[in-house]
C-alpha positions, -999 to 999 in steps of 0.1 A, spaced: -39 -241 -517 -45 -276 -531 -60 -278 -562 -86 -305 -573 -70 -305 -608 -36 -324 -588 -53 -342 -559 -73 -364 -583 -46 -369 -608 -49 -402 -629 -13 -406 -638 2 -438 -627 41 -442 -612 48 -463 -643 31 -450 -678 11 -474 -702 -3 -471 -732 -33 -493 -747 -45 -503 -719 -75 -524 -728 -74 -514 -762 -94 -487 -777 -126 -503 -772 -120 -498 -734 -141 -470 -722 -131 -474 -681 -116 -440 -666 -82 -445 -649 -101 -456 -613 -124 -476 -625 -98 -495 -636 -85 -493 -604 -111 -505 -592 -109 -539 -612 -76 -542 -601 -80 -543 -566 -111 -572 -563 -92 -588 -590 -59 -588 -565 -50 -621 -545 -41 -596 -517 -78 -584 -517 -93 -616 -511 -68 -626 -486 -87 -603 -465 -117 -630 -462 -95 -647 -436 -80 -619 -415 -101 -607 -385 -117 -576 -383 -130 -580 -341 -133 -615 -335 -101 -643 -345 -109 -674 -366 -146 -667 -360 -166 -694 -378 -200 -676 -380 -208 -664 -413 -226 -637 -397 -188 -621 -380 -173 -596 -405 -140 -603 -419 -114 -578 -430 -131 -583 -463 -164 -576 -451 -154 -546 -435 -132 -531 -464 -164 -534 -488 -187 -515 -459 -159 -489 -457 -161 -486 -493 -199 -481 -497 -198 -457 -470 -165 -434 -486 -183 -432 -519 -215 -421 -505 -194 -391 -484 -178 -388 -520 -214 -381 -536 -224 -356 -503 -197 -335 -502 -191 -335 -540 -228 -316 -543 -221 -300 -518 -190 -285 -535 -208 -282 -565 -242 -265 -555 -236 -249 -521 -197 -236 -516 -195 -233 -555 -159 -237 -557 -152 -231 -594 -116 -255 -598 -140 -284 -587 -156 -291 -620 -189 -313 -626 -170 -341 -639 -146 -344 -601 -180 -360 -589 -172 -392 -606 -133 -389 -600 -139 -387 -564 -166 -413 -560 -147 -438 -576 -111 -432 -560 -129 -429 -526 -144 -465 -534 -115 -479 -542 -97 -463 -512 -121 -480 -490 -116 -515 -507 -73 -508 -501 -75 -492 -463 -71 -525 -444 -51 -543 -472 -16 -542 -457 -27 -554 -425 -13 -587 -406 -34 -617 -395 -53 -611 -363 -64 -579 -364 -45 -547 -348 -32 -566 -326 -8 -581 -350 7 -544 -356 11 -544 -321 31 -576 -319 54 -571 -348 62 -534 -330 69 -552 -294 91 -579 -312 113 -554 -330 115 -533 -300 124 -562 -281 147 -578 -302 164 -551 -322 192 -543 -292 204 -580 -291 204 -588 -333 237 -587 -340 253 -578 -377 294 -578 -377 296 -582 -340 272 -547 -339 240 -545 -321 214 -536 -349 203 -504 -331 241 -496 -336 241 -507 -377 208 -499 -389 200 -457 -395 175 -442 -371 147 -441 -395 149 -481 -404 148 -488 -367 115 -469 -364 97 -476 -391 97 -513 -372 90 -496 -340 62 -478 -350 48 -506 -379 15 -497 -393 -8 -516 -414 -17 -483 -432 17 -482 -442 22 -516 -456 -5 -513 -481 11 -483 -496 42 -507 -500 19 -533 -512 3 -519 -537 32 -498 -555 56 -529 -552 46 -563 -537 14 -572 -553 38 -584 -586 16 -582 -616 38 -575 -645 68 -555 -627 83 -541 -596 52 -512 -596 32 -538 -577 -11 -526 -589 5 -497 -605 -23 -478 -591 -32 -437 -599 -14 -412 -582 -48 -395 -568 -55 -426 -548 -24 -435 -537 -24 -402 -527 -59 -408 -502 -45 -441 -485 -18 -420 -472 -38 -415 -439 -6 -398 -423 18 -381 -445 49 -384 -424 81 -403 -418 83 -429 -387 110 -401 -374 84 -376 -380 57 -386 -358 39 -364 -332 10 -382 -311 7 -354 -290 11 -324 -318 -29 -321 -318 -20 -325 -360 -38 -354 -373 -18 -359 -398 15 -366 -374 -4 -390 -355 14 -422 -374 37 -427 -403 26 -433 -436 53 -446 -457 87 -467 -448 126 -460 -458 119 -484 -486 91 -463 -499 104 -426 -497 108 -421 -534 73 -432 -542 58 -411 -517 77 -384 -530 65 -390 -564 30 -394 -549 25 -360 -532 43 -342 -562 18 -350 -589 -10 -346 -561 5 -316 -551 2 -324 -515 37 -318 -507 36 -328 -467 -1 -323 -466 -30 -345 -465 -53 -355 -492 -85 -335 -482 -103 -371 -493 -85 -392 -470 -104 -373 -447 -138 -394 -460 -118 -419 -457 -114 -420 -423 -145 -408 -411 -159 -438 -434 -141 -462 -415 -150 -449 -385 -187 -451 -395 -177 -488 -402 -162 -505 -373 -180 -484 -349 -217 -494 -359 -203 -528 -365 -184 -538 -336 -210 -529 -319 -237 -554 -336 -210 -581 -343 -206 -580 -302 -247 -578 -296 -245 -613 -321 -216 -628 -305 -233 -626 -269 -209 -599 -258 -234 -575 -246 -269 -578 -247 -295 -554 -260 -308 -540 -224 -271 -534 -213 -262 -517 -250 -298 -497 -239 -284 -490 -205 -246 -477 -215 -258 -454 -241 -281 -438 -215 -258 -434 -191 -226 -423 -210 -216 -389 -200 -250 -382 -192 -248 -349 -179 -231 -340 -213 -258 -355 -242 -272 -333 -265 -300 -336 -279 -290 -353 -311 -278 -377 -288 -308 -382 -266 -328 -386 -296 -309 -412 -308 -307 -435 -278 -348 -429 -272 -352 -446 -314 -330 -481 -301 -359 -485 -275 -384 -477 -299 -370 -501 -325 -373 -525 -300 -409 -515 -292 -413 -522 -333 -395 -550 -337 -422 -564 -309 -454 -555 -325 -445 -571 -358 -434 -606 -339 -398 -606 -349 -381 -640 -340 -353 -621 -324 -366 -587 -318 -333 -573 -292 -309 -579 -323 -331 -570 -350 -338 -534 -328 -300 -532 -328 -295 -542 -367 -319 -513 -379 -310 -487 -352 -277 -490 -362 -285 -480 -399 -300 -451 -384 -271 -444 -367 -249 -445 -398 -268 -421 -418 -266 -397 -387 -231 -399 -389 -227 -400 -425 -242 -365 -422 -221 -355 -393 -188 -362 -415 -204 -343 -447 -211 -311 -425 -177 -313 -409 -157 -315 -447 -182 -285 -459 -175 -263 -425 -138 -269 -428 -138 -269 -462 -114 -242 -468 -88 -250 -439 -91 -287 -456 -77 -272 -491 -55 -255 -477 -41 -279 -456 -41 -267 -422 -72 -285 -405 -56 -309 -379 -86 -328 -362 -113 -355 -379 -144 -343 -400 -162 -361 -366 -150 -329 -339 -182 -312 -328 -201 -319 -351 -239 -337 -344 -230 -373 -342 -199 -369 -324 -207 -381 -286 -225 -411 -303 -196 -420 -324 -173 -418 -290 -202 -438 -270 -204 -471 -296 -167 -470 -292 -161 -470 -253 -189 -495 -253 -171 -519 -275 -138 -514 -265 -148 -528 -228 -177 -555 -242 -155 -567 -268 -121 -561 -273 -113 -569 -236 -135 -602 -234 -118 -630 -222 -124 -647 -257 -107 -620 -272 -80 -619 -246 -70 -655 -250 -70 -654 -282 -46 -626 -281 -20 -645 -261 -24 -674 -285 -13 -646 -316 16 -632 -295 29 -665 -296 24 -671 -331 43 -638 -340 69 -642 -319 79 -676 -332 72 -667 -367 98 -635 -364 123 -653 -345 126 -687 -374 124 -660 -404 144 -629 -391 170 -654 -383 169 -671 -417 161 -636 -438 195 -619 -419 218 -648 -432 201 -644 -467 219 -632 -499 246 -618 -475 276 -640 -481 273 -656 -448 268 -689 -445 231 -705 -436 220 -735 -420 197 -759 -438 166 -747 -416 173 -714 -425 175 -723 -461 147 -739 -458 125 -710 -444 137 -692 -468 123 -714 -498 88 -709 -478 90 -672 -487 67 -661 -511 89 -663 -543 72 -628 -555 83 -608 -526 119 -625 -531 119 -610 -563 109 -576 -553 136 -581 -527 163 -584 -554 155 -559 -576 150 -535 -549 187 -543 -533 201 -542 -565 229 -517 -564 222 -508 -523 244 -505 -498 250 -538 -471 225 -517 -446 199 -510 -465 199 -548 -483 203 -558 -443 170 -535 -440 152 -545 -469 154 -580 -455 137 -575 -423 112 -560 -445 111 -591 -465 99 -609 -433 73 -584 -425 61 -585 -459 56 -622 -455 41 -623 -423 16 -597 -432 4 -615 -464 -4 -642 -440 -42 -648 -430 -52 -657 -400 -53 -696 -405 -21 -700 -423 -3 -679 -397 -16 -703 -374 -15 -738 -394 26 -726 -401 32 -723 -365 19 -757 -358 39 -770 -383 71 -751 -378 71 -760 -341 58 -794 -345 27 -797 -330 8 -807 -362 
């Protein structure tokens, strides 16, 4: 069984003392917390796309905009299911004081979920995975195809690159504050961002096991994980709160990629209306019935008090509604399960059948065909691919040549200097004392690193300027 006493473990990979001084009164995550919004990395986030690319409406959430949501909503699951521990399944290990603990790691967790992502939404994971898949057969090392040179789990963790998986490295060793240990965050949540506690040679998609569905830490990062889940005492499990984690950002992007599409003119309010009443209609419960019937009633509302825009205000506050439902759908699922979760065995999300579920699957069928497959979004889609693909091929060229003996040209020394000079550092003293693979590997790395510190304009502004068109 996991215990609570391990899971929120405040211990940090690298040990301090004074802090603050001894006037600091902060617990370990709340000084977490500072950390993060006080992180370059965090802000970054204002300028990478959540839905919509390079989106100048202030109304359009950002990354940044979307991280803070996630966070609100994890810390209210935190308070739920911590009373709910506390008063109603009276489990003994979890003592008053945990409340706190989890409230606070879950917030920060939210603020750190999308912080390792690259420009242009999930689509950039999808492009750095094609490129590598495309390209790794024909890079050559030694006259050796890198499929041939490179061991099996390197090669995936490129195949199967995650944004999940790049803020773990990001946080315990790029973000450079005052050594390699990056924010030298707590163990108990670097232990909840770890959605999917595997290896990229580990992954199951089809294993029913959420926890197999991804990877959650690369080659470069094996010995910090195992650190990790040691303290946590996790040991190939998951965190039972990255669970709220989850289901927090599901709460998130559902609701609002729904109401950023209703603003952007993607779908209007009568056709949002006429989708949710027609979605696997011979299916809806109640909860669900109930639930489409209040959207036409807000509307009714929002008409009686002479809104200005009455369709999107309808949409704004039945959407609230909507994420209250669904905060209480993901509390009853963590108390029901609540056992199977500590003991590490429950495989699916705190959303299966619980009340809110058919909802929660009906926001997100709705966007994905209103939205995501626009023709705006489309385009702009193309336009990334191009970006990326020009992007790895200069710096994967460069980065292959680099601190290997061999001689570059002056572009690729050039590219090189445009690296950040912080994640050349980390480069360094991470290949310090490696073998010529694994420095080979860690360089690849060093251009993924770069690439996903990028936002959205600067990806774009360096491609015009690489390839000459500004």
């Amino acid at each position: 069984m996991l215990e609570w006493k391990y899971l929120l473990c405040p211990d940090r990979i690298r040990d301090y003392k004074g802090g603050s001084g001894s006037g600091d009164l902060r617990t370990e995550f709340e000084k977490d917390y500072h950390r993060i919004i006080g992180s370059a990395s965090f802000r970054r986030l204002q300028d990478k796309t959540q839905v919509f690319p390079l989106d100048k409406s202030d109304f359009i959430r950002t990354r940044l905009t979307h991280s803070l949501e996630v966070s609100s909503f994890a810390k209210s699951l935190g308070q739920n299911v911590s009373e709910e521990i506390l008063q109603n399944i009276k489990d003994d290990t979890f003592q008053p004081s945990y409340k706190v603990d989890v409230c606070d790691i879950l917030q920060c967790a939210g603020l750190l979920h999308d912080i390792g992502n690259p420009p242009f939404g999930h689509f950039g994971e999808t492009a750095i995975r094609e490129w590598f898949r495309q390209k790794m057969p024909v890079l050559m090392w030694e006259g050796r195809p890198f499929t041939e040179v490179l061991l099996p789990q390197m090669q995936e963790d490129f195949y199967h690159f995650e944004g999940n998986t790049q803020a773990l490295r990001l946080v315990t060793k790029l973000h450079y504050l005052v050594d390699a240990h990056g924010m030298n965050l707590t163990k108990g949540l670097l232990g909840t961002i770890i959605k999917y506690p595997v290896s990229s040679l580990e992954i199951q998609k089809d294993s029913g096991d959420i926890r197999t569905k991804k990877m959650g830490y690369f080659y470069a990062e094996r010995e910090v994980f195992r650190e990790i889940q040691e303290s946590t005492g996790t040991l190939g499990r998951r965190h039972p709160l990255a669970f709220l984690l989850e289901a927090a950002d599901d709460i998130a992007y559902r609701t609002a990629d729904i109401e950023d599409a209703v603003k952007k003119g993607c779908i209007s309010y009568e056709q949002l209306l006429q989708e949710l009443k027609e979605f696997r209609e011979e299916e809806q419960d109640p909860a669900y019935k109930n639930l489409t019937k209040l959207l036409a009633y807000r509307y009714e509302r929002a008409l009686e008090k002479g809104m200005d825009h009455p369709r999107a205000n309808a949409v704004q506050n039945w959407l609230v509604r909507v994420q209250g439902e669904m905060i209480r759908g993901a509390t009853a699922g963590f108390v029901t399960h609540y056992e199977e979760l500590m003991a590490g065995e429950y495989k699916k999300d705190l959303f299966h059948a619980v009340p809110g579920t058919m909802m929660m699957e009906a926001l997100g069928d709705i966007a994905c065909r209103y939205a995501f497959n626009s023709s705006s979004i489309l385009k702009l889609e193309i336009g990334a691919g191009a970006i990326f693909d020009f992007l790895l091929e200069q710096f994967v060229g460069a980065a292959i040549r680099y601190d290997s003996g061999k001689e570059m040209t002056a572009v690729q020394e050039k590219l090189m200097s445009i690296l950040s000079d912080n994640y050349k550092a980390i480069y360094q003293i991470y290949a310090k004392g490696k073998g010529e693979i694994e420095r080979l590997y860690l360089r690849l790395l060093l251009v993924t690193d770069e690439v996903c510190g990028m936002t959205d304009s600067y990806a774009k502004a360096l491609y015009q300027e690489l390839s000459g068109i500004r």
